[in-house]
N, C-alpha and C positions, 0 to 999 in steps of 0.2 A: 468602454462605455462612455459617451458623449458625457457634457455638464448639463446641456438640457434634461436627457434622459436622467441620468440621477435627481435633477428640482423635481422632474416627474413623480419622480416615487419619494422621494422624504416630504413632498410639500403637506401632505397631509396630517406627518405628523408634528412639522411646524406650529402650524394652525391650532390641533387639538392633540396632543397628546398621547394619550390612552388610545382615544378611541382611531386616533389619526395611525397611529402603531399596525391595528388591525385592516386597514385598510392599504397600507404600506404592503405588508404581506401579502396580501391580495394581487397587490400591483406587481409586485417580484414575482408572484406566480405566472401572471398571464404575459409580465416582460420573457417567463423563460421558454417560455411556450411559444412565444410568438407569430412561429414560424409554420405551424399546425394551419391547414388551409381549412380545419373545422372552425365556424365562427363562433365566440361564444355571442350571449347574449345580446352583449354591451360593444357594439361593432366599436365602435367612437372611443372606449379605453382601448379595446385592441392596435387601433389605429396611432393612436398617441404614444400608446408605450413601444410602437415600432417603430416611430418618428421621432420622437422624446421631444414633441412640442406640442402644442394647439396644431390643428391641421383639419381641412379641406378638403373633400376631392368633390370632384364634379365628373359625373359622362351623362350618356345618351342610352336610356332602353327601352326595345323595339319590343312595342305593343300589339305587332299582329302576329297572325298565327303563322307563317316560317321562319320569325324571327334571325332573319337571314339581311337584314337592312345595315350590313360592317361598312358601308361606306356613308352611312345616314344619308341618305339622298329620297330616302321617302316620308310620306305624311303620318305615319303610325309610330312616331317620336315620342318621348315623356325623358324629360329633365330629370334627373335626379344628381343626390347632394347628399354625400353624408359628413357631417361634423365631429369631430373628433369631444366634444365642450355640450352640445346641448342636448343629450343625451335622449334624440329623437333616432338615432339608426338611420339606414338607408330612407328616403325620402325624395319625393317628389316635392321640385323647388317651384313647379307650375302644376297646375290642375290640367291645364291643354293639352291632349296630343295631338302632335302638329309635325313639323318640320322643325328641328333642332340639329344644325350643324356646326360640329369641332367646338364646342362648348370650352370658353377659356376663364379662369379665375384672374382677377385684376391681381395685382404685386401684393394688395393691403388683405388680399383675402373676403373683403365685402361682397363683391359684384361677381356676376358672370355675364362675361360676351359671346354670343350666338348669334349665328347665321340660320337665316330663313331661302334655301337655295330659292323656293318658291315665289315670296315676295321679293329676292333678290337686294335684301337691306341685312342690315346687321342691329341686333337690337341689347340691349342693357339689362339684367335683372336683380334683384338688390337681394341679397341671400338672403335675409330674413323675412323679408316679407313676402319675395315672392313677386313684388309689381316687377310688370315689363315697361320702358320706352324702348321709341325708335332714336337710333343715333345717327345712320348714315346709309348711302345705299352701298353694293357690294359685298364682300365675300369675309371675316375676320381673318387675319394673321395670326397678330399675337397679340398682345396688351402689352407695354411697356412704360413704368413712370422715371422720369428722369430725377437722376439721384442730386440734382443740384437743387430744385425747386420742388419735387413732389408730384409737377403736374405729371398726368397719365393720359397716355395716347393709347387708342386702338390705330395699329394700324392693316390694312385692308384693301384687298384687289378687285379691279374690272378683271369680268368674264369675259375671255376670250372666245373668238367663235374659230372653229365648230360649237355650240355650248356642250355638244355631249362629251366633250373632253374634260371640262372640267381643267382648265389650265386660264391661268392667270397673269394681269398683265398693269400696267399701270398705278406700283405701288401705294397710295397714299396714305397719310394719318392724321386723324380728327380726336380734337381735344375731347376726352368721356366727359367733361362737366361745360364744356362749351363748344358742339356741335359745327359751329360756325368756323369754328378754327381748323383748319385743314389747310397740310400742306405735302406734296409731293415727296416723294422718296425713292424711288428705283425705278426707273424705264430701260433699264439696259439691258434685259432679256426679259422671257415670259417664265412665272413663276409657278409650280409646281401646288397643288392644295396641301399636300399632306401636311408639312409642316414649314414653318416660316420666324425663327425664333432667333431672336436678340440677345445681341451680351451686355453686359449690366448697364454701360455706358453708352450704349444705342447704337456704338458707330460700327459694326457687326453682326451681320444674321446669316444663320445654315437655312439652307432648302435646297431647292431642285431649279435650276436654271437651261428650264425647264428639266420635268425626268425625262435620262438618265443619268443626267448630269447634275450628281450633287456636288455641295463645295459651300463657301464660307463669302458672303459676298461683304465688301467694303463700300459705306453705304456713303462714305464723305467723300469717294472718290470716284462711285458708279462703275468700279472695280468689281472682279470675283476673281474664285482660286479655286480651280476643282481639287475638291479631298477623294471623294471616289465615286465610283458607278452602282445605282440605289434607291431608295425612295426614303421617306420618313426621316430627313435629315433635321439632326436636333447639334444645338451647340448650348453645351455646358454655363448656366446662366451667369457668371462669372463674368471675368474680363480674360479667362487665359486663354479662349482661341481654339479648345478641345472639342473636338467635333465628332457625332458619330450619325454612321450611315448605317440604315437596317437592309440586311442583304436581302440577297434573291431568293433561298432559302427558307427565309421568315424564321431564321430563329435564332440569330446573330446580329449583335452590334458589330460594325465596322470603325475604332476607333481612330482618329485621326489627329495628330498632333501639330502645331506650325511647321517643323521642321520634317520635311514630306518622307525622310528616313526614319520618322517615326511614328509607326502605325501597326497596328495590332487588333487580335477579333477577341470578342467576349460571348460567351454564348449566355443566352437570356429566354431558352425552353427549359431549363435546369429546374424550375422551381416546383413545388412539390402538386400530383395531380395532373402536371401536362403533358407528362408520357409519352416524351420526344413529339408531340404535337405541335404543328406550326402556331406563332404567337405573331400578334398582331397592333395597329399602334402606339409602336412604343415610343415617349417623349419623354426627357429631361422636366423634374421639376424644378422647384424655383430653388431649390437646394441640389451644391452639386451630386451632393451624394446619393440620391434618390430619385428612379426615375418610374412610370407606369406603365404597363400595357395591358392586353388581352391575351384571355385564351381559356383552354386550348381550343382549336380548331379542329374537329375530329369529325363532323358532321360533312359529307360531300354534297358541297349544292350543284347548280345546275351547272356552274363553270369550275370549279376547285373547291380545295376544301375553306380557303375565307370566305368566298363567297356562300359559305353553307352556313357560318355561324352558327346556331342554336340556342339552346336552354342555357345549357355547359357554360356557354364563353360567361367569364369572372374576368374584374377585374384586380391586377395584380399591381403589387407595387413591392420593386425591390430597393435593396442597399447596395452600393457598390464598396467593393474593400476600401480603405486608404489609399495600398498602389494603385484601383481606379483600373484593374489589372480581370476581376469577375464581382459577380454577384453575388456577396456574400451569406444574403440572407433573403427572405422572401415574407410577403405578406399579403394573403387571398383577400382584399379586403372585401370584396361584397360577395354578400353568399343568396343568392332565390332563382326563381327556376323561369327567368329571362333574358335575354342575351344584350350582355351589356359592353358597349360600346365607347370610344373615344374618349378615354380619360382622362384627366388634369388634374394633379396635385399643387396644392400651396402649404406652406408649412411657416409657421411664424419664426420670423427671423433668418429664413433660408437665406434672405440676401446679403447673409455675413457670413456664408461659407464662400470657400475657394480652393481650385484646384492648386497643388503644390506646384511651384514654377518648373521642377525637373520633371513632371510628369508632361505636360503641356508643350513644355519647349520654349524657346522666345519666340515671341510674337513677331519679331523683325528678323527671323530667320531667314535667307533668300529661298525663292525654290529651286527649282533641278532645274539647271542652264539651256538653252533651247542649244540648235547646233552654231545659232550665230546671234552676238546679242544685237545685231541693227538688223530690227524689223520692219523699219519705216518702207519699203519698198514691198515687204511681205504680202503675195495677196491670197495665199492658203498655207498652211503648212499643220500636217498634222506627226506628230514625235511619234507618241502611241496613245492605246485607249486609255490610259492611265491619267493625261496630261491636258493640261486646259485646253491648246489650241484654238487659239485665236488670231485674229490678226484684226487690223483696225477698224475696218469697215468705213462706213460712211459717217461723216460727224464725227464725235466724240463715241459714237456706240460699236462697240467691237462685235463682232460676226465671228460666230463658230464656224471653224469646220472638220466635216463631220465624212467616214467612210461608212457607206452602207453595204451591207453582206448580201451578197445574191448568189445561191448556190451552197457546194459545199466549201463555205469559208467559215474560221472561228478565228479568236484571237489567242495567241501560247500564254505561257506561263509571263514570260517579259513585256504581253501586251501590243507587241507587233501583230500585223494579220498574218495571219497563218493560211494560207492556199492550198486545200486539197482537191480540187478544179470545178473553182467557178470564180468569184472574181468580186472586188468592192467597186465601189463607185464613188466616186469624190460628191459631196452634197453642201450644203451651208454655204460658204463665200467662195466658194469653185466655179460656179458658173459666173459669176462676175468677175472675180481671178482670171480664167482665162479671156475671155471679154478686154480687161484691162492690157494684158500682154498682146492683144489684136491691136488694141489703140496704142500701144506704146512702139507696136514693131519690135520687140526684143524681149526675152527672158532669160531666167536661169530656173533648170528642173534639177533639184537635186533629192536623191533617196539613196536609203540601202537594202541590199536584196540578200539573203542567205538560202542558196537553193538547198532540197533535197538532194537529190540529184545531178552530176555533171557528166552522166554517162546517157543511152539513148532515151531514158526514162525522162531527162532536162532538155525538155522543149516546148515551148510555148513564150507569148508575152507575158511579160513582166509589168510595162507599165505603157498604156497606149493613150492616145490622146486624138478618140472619135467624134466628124462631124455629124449633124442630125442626118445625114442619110445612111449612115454606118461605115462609110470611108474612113479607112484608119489615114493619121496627116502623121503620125508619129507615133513609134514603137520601140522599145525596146524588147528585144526576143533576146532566148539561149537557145541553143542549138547544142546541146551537148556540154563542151567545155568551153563553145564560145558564145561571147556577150556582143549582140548587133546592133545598131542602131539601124532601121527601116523607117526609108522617107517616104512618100507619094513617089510615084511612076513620072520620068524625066522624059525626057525630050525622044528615047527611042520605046517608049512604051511599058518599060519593065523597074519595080521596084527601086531603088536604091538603095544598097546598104553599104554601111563603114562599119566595119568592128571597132570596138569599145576595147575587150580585154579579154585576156583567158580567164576562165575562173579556176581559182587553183582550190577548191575542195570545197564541201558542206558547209560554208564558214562565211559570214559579214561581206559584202564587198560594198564598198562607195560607189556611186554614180553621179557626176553631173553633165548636163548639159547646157548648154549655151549659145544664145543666137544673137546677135546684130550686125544692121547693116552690110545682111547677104553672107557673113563670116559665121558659123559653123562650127563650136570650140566643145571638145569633150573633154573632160576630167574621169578619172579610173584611179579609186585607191590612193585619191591626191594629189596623182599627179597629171599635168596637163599628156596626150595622150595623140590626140587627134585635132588640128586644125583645118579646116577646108573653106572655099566661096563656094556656097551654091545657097540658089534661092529655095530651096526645096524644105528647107528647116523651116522656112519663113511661120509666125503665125497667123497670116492676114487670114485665115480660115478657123480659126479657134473664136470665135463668137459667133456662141449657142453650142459649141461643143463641151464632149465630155472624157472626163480624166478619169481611168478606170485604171484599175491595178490588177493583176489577172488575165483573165483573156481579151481580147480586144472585142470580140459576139457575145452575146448575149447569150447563148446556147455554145455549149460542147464542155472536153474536158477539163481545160486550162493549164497553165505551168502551176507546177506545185512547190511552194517554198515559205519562208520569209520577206516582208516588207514593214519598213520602220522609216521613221526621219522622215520623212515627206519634207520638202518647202520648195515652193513656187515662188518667186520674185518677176518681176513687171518689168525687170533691168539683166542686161548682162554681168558675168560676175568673172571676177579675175582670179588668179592663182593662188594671191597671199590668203584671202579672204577664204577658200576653201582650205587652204596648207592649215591653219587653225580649227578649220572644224575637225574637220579629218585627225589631225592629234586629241582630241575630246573624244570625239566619235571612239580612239582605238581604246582609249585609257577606260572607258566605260565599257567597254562591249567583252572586251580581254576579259572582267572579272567576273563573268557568268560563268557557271560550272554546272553542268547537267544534273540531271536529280538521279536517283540510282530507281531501277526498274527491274521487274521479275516478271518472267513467263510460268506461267498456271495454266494446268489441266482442272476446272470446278466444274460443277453439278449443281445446278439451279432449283433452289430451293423454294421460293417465291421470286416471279417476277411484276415492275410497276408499268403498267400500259402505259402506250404512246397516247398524252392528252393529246383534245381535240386544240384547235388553233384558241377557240371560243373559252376550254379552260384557261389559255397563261396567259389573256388579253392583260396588257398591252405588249408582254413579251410576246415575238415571233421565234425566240428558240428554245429548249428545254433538257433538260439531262434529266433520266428517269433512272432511279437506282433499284439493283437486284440483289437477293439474298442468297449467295453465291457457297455452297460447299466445296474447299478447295483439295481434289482427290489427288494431286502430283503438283510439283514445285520442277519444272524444268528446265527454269534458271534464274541464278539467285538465292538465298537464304532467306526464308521466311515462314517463322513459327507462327504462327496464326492458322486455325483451318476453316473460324468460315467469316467471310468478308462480305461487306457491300461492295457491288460495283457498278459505277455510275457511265451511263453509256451516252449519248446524244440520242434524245429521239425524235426532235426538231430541228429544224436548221429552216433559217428563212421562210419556215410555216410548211414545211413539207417533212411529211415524217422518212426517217431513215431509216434504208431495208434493213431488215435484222438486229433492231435495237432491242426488241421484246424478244428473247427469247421463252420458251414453252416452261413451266415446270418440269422437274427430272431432266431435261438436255443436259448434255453434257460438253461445256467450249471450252475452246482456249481462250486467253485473256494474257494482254499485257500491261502488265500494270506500273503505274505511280501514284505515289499517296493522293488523296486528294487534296489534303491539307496542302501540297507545297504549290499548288495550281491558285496562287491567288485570283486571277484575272476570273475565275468560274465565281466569286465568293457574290456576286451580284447576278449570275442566271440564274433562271428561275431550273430547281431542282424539287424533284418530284420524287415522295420514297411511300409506297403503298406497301411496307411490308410489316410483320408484326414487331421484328426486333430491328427499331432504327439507331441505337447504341453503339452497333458492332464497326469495325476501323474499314474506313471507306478509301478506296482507290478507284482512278481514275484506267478505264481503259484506250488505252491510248494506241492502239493495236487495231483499234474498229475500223473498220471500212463505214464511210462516208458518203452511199452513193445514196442518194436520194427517189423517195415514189416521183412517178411523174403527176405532174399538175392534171 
């Protein structure tokens, strides 16, 4: 029990005695209860005695009749505020219903900052009384007061266009009691609406850079650092750096620590009422220990079930243990029959909590080492999905970049693409990467490929590099056990190729390549391999072309395997330079160990339909989970007999044959847990079945072929 919490409950018999006695008891009662999602009377004790302070909350409830407004972006808005101290219960802190967006509590607990998306300003309301001003135009962030002087900033984004994205750009922050005062803050990418939240000291805020990409940006340095792939990214209001991202799922924090070895999920649908129902919202309060959301989610609107909100959705506020490890305890705090939205906790004195340092990690932890640390030449390179990838761009503002999935592509367990035939696209600073290598005359392409296959099944490109007319100028293909490089058609008409290397099994291989001044240098496995003069490598043709991974067309099967490690350089690269990466490269990849797997004969109990595109907007892909009775185990050991299992019923917005199957069918399935598949923990998954509790596996066994368009 906290020291707060205890002044909670004796303070009254401080005061009075006798009568202060009787009312102490009272308060032990409903401290022990607390967790009961029944409300009593007295919301505002309930609230306190689960907080063990004075405390705040503030959201948004949707006053029309589908009460389906989870992203407040309509005019049927009402404020409300419940207090923990004036023993008014839930309330309306404005009489208007209007437009009310991301409603945020200032540090001191006085004021609340809202967004008008309509008038497109952000305006001020004094918790007691209720008046509003205008403070600024744009969209609110967060509120933050700085711990040296007290003043307090809203700081606040321009809308970016498209406007229907809702994606933000040109940070700034304007002083709450002096308007006039405004100054710049982040231009280094575009910012994401869900959340935008600061650590105690300012120079720190989690969001979305833009989504998909969340991470922890450094704001003294116009730096970031992806922590993972997500939305609602909140950072612990502290100074220790702990970061969490709400998954794909909707019912999981994604915990993230400085030291990028350490990271861990908490699940946050646990709390009593939400009946494995997707939850929504969730933000760190100004206490570490305590954060908000919604839910549950049970109601299917016209695109999924947040989109449906309802009556139901409450808002919730949990505790997190000490290890910071789950959700210890829960507390329903608003209990009536309209669906309440986007909440915000303050809690007196929250900003003298802190995360333990061994929880968090050091703040000046390094991260995970690229394959070469001089990137000054770099003009793409992507590791895997996992890892910031960037590279400098123009000015001081670094450019993402980014592979998009076309086809049947996913990413594995390690976050490489994974090719079962169709193919990624290089996007973000690619097309001016290769552009650059046009103007410089020379590169170096370096990746790693791990095929499935090196028997006749291993054939297709790997990684090709096509002009706008579909002329491939460069390819690497297998042909079975061997590795080709393919140039453009020489002087008698017909292709060119040089082999690279054999491939000696299912297993990692190195590739670079390298051009200037007419010389033609291949690396394999680190070591140099192949020298040649021919101008056919040249890339005077690579501006406005495109660097794909997979097949080199648009349509057909493609090579199926592994691709990781990507980097492009604008420069040719020598032997020592690679002989280094390549020992990193082996020391890393060697301690991967496969996950153990079983073949099942099940009997389909309930199945979850292939959403429409229009349900997982903004996701284009989706895994939909089935309630699976498992009648024979035909290999492997596994006591369990009836499982989820989570199939792909999307992929690049086209649904995939055979994901749904019928109730009573009866398939095979090959399974891995799904827990060990971190890289799924940010797709959007889909479980329409009555028991979502039961231990879910991944079938990794599915065929992949896709409807046509």
């Amino acid at each position: 029990m906290s020291l707060p919490t205890v002044h909670w409950l004796l303070r009254p018999i401080v005061r009075r005695p006798i009568v202060g006695l009787v009312v102490t008891m009272a308060r032990i009662f409903l401290f022990v209860s607390v967790t009961t999602p029944v409300l009593a009377d007295d919301a505002g004790d309930r609230l306190e005695a689960f907080t063990g302070g004075h405390s705040r909350l503030v959201w948004v409830q949707d006053q029309g009749d589908a009460q389906d407004d989870t992203l407040a972006r309509g005019r049927k808005l009402r404020l409300m505020g419940l207090d923990s101290r004036d023993g008014l219960g839930e309330r309306a802190l404005r009489t208007a219903i209007q437009n009310y967006a991301k409603p945020l509590l200032t540090p001191d607990g006085s004021a609340v900052v809202y967004s008008d998306h309509f008038a497109g300003k952000v305006f001020v309301v004094d918790w007691r009384s209720g008046e509003s001003r205008e403070l600024c135009a744009g969209f609110a962030l967060d509120v933050w007061a700085d711990p040296v002087d007290g003043t307090t900033w809203v700081y606040h984004g321009t809308r970016n266009k498209p406007l229907e994205n809702y994606i933000y750009k040109q940070v700034r922050r304007t002083r709450i009691d002096a308007p006039s005062k405004s100054e710049p803050v982040w231009d280094a990418t575009q910012i994401g609406p869900d959340n935008f939240q600061l650590s105690a000291d300012g120079s720190r805020a989690a969001g979305e850079f833009p989504w998909p990409d969340a991470g922890v940006a450094d704001l003294t340095r116009g730096k970031w650092k992806k922590r993972a792939t997500g939305c609602w990214a909140s950072l612990a209001p502290d100074n220790s750096g702990l970061c969490a991202v709400f998954d794909g799922p909707h019912r999981n924090w994604q915990l993230r620590g400085n030291d990028p070895n350490r990271q861990w999920v908490i699940n946050l649908n646990a709390a009593p009422g939400m009946d494995g129902h997707e939850v929504f919202h969730p933000r760190w309060s100004n206490h570490v220990r305590y954060l908000t959301l919604t839910g549950p989610y049970a109601v299917k609107g016209a695109l999924n079930f947040i989109s449906g909100g309802g009556p139901k959705v409450e808002v919730l506020i949990g505790r997190l243990s000490p290890e910071f490890d789950k959700v210890e305890a829960w507390l329903q705090a608003t209990s009536n029959t309209r669906g309440d939205f986007h909440p915000d906790l303050w809690i007196a004195g929250g900003e003298q909590s802190s995360v333990p340092g061994e929880i968090a990690g050091d703040p000046l932890s390094p991260q995970a080492a690229e394959l070469t640390s001089d990137l000054s030449h770099t003009v793409f390179v992507w590791r895997d999905a996992r890892s910031q990838n960037q590279v400098g761009g123009s000015g001081d503002v670094p450019e993402s970049c980014q592979v998009v999935p076309n086809g049947a592509v996913l990413f594995d367990r390690h976050f490489a693409m994974h090719l079962r035939g169709g193919m990624f696209v290089a996007s973000g600073a690619a097309p001016a990467g290769l552009s650059r290598c046009d103007s410089t005359g020379q590169y170096a392409l370096s990746f790693v490929m791990t095929p499935e296959s090196i028997g006749k099944q291993g054939v297709g490109a790997v990684v090709a590099i096509v002009d706008t007319k579909g002329v491939a100028l460069l390819v690497v293909e297998q042909n079975g056990r061997r590795l080709n490089l393919r140039l453009p058609p020489g002087e008698k008409g017909r292709p060119t190729k040089f082999p690279v290397g054999d491939l000696g099994g299912a297993r990692p291989h190195a590739v670079t390549i390298s051009y200037q001044a007419g010389e033609l240098r291949i690396w394999f496995q680190g070591d140099l391999v192949r020298r040649e003069r021919t101008a056919l490598a040249s890339p005077a043709r690579w501006n406005g072309a495109e660097l794909r991974f997979g097949s080199e067309k648009p349509t057909g099967d493609g090579w199926r395997g592994r691709i990781e490690r990507v980097r492009l350089e604008d420069r040719s690269t020598d032997k020592s330079v690679l002989a280094a990466d390549y020992q990193r490269l082996v020391a890393d990849l060697t301690q991967r160990r496969p996950l153990p797997q079983w073949k099942v004969r099940g009997t389909v109990r309930q199945a979850t339909p292939i959403p429409t595109m229009e349900a997982i907007a903004p996701y284009r892909r989706a895994l939909i989970l089935h309630d699976v009775d498992i009648t024979e185990v035909l290999r492997g050991e596994l006591q369990t007999k009836r499982i989820l299992v989570a199939r792909w019923g999307l992929l690049d917005g086209r649904p995939v044959k055979g994901a749904e199957p019928k109730a009573g069918e009866t398939l095979e399935f090959t399974l891995e847990s799904l827990g060990g598949h971190p890289e799924l923990e940010s797709e959007r998954q889909l479980i329409e079945t009555d028991d979502v509790d039961l231990p879910a596996f991944l079938d990794v066994g599915q065929s992949l072929e896709l409807e046509q368009e």
